[in-house]
C-alpha positions in Angstrom: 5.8 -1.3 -25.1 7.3 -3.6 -28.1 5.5 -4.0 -31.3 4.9 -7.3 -30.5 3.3 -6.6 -27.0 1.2 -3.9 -28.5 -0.1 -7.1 -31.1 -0.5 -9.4 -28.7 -2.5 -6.1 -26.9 -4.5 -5.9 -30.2 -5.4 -9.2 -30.7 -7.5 -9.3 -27.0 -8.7 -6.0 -27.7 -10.3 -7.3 -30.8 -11.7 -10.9 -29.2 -13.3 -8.6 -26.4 -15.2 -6.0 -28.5 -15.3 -7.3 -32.1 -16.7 -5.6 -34.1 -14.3 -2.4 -33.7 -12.9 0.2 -35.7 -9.5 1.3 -36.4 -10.2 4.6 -35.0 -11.4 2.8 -32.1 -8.3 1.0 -31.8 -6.0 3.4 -32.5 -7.8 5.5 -29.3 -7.1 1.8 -27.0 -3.5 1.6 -28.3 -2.8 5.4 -27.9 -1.4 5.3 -31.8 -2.4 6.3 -35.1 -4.9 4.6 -37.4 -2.3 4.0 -40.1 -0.1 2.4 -37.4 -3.1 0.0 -36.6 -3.8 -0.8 -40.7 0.2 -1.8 -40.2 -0.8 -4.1 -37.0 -4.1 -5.5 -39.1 -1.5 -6.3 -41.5 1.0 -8.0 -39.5 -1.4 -10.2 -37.3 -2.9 -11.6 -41.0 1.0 -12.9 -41.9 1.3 -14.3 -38.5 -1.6 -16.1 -39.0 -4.3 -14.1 -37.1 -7.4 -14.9 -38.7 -8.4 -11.1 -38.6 -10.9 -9.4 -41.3 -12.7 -6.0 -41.8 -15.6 -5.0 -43.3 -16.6 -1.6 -44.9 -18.3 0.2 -42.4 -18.8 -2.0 -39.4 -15.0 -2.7 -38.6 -12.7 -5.6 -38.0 -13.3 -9.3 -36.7 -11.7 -12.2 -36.0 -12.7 -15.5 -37.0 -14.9 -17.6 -34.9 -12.9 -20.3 -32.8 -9.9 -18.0 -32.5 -8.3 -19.1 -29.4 -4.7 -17.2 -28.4 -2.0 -19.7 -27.1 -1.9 -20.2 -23.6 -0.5 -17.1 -21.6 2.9 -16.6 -20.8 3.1 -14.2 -18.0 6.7 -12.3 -17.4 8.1 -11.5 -13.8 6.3 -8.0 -13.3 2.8 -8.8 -15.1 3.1 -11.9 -12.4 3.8 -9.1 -10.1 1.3 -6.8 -11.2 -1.5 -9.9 -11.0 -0.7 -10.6 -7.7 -0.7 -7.1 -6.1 -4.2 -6.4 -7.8 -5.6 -9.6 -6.5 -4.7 -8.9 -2.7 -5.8 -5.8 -2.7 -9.0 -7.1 -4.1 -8.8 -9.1 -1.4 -8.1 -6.6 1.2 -10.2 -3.8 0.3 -13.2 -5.4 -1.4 -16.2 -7.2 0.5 -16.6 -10.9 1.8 -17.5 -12.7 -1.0 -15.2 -11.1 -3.8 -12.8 -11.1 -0.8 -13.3 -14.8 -1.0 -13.2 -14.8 -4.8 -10.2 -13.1 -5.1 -8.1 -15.5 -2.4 -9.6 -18.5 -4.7 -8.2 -17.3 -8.2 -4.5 -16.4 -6.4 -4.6 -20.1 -5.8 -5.3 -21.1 -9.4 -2.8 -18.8 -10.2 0.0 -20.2 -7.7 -1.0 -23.9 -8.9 -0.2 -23.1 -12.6 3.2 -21.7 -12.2 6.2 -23.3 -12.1 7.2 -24.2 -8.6 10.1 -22.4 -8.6 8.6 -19.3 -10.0 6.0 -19.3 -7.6 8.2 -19.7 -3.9 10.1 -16.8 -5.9 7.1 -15.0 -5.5 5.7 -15.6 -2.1 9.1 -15.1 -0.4 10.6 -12.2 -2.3 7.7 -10.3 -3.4 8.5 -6.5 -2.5 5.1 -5.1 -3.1 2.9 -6.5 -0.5 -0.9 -5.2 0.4 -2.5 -5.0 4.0 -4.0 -8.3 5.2 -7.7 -8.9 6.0 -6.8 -7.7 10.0 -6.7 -4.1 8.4 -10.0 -4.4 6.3 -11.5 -1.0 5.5 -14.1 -0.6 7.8 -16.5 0.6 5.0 -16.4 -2.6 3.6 -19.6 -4.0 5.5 -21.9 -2.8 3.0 -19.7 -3.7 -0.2 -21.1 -6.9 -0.5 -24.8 -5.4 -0.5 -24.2 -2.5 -2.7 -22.5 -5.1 -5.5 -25.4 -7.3 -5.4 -27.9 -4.3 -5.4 -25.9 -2.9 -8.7 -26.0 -6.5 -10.6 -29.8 -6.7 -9.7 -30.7 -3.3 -10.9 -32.1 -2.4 -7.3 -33.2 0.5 -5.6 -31.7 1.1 -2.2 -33.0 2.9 0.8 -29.7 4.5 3.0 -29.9 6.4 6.6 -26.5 8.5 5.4 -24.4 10.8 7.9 -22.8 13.4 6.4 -19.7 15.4 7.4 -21.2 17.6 9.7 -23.0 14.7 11.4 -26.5 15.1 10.1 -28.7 12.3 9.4 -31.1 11.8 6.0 -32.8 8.8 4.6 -32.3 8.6 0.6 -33.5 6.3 -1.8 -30.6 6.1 -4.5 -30.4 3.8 -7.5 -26.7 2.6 -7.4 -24.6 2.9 -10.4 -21.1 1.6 -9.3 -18.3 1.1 -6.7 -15.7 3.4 -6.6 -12.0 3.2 -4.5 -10.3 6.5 -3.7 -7.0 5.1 -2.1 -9.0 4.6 1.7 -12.5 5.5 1.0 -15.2 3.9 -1.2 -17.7 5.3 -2.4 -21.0 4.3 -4.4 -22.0 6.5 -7.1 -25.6 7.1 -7.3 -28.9 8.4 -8.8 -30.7 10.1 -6.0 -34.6 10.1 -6.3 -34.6 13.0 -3.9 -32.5 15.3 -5.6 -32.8 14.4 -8.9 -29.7 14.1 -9.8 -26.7 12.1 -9.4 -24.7 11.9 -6.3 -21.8 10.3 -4.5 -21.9 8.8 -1.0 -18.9 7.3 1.3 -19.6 3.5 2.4 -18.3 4.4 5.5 -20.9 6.9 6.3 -23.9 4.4 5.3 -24.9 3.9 8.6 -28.2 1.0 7.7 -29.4 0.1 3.7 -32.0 -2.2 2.8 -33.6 -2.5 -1.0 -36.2 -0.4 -1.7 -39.1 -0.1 -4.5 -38.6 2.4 -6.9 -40.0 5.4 -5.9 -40.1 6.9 -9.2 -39.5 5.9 -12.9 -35.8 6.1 -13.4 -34.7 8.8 -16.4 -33.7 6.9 -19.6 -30.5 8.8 -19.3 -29.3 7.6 -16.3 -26.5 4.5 -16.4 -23.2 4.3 -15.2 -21.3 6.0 -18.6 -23.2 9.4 -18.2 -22.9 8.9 -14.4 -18.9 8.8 -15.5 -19.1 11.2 -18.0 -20.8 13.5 -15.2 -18.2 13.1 -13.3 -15.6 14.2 -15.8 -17.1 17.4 -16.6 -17.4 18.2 -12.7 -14.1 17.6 -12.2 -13.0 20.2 -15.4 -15.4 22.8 -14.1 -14.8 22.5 -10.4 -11.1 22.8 -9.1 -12.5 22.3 -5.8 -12.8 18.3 -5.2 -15.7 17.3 -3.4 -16.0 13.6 -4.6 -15.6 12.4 -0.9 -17.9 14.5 0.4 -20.8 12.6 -0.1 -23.5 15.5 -0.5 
């Protein structure tokens, strides 16, 4: 990445979570603090109306507005295959989200840029005609997860039996052909994992008990993580 792709980098990184440290930074950018007092340094010349303060971290001023975005050949490409595959793999309505920004997207490029695009692209993502079958309850499960619900599941597991959970859902998860929805289950106490495609009814639920304090989606991650260092057997899928 050039230096000034890893400023232009900076500069979002610093509109999005402003305030934020240099150590902070230098973890985003995969480089050194002293390389990002450097960066600090070069956006203020350029004109970047960037400033820190002792303790809390650096800021840009308010009103900051980037230029608009110029997008080369593979980020275009990069866009574009992330958007169908949204499209293909997601539920109706961010199905129907997705096919509506591609179209903002094709209407603001250059024509010639954009036929380029559509006739030669060599990445291409399945159509709607191959849409993971799992994806009937994505649309439920999303809105369930922005409206803090509860939701009641009848789940099959691998083996073919039946149970009927009550699970606070944390977040959507794609594994290359499966979703899953990672969970707080109020029966086990603890969090779990189940496949969409194994979800055989869910409706919202009340909460059957108080949820622990401790349970959102960056410990559910951070679970996760130390699973996966302690287990060399990978049962993510599984859906237990």
């Amino acid at each position: 990445m050039s230096k000034s792709d890893r400023l232009f980098q900076l500069t979002n990184i610093l509109r999005a979570h402003q305030p934020i440290t240099a150590r902070e930074l230098s973890e985003r950018l995969c480089v050194s603090e002293r390389t990002i007092y450097r960066y600090i340094d070069d956006l203020s010349v350029s004109g970047v109306p960037v400033y820190g303060e002792a303790g809390v971290g650096y800021k840009l001023s308010e009103g900051f507005e980037l230029p608009p975005l110029q997008l080369t050949e593979q980020e275009l490409e990069a866009l574009i295959v992330g958007v169908n595959m949204t499209f293909s793999w997601t539920g109706p309505m961010l199905s129907k989200a997705s096919r509506s920004l591609l179209s903002k997207i094709e209407a603001a490029l250059p024509h010639t840029v954009s036929t380029q695009s559509n006739n030669q692209r060599t990445v291409r993502t399945p159509g709607e005609h191959i849409r993971a079958i799992d994806s009937c309850h994505w649309d439920e499960l999303h809105q369930l997860i922005q409206e803090n619900q509860w939701a009641q599941i009848c789940y099959r597991s691998l083996s073919g039996t039946e149970t009927n959970r009550i699970i606070f859902p944390l977040g959507l998860f794609f594994w290359g052909g499966k979703w899953t929805i990672g969970s707080w289950c109020s029966s086990k106490n603890a969090y779990r994992d189940f496949r969409l495609d194994r979800i055989d009814t869910l409706e919202p639920a009340s909460a059957p008990v108080k949820l622990p304090d401790s349970v959102n989606l960056n410990n559910y991650i951070e679970y996760q993580k130390n699973r996966s260092t302690h287990n060399t057997t990978d049962t993510t899928l599984s859906g237990v």
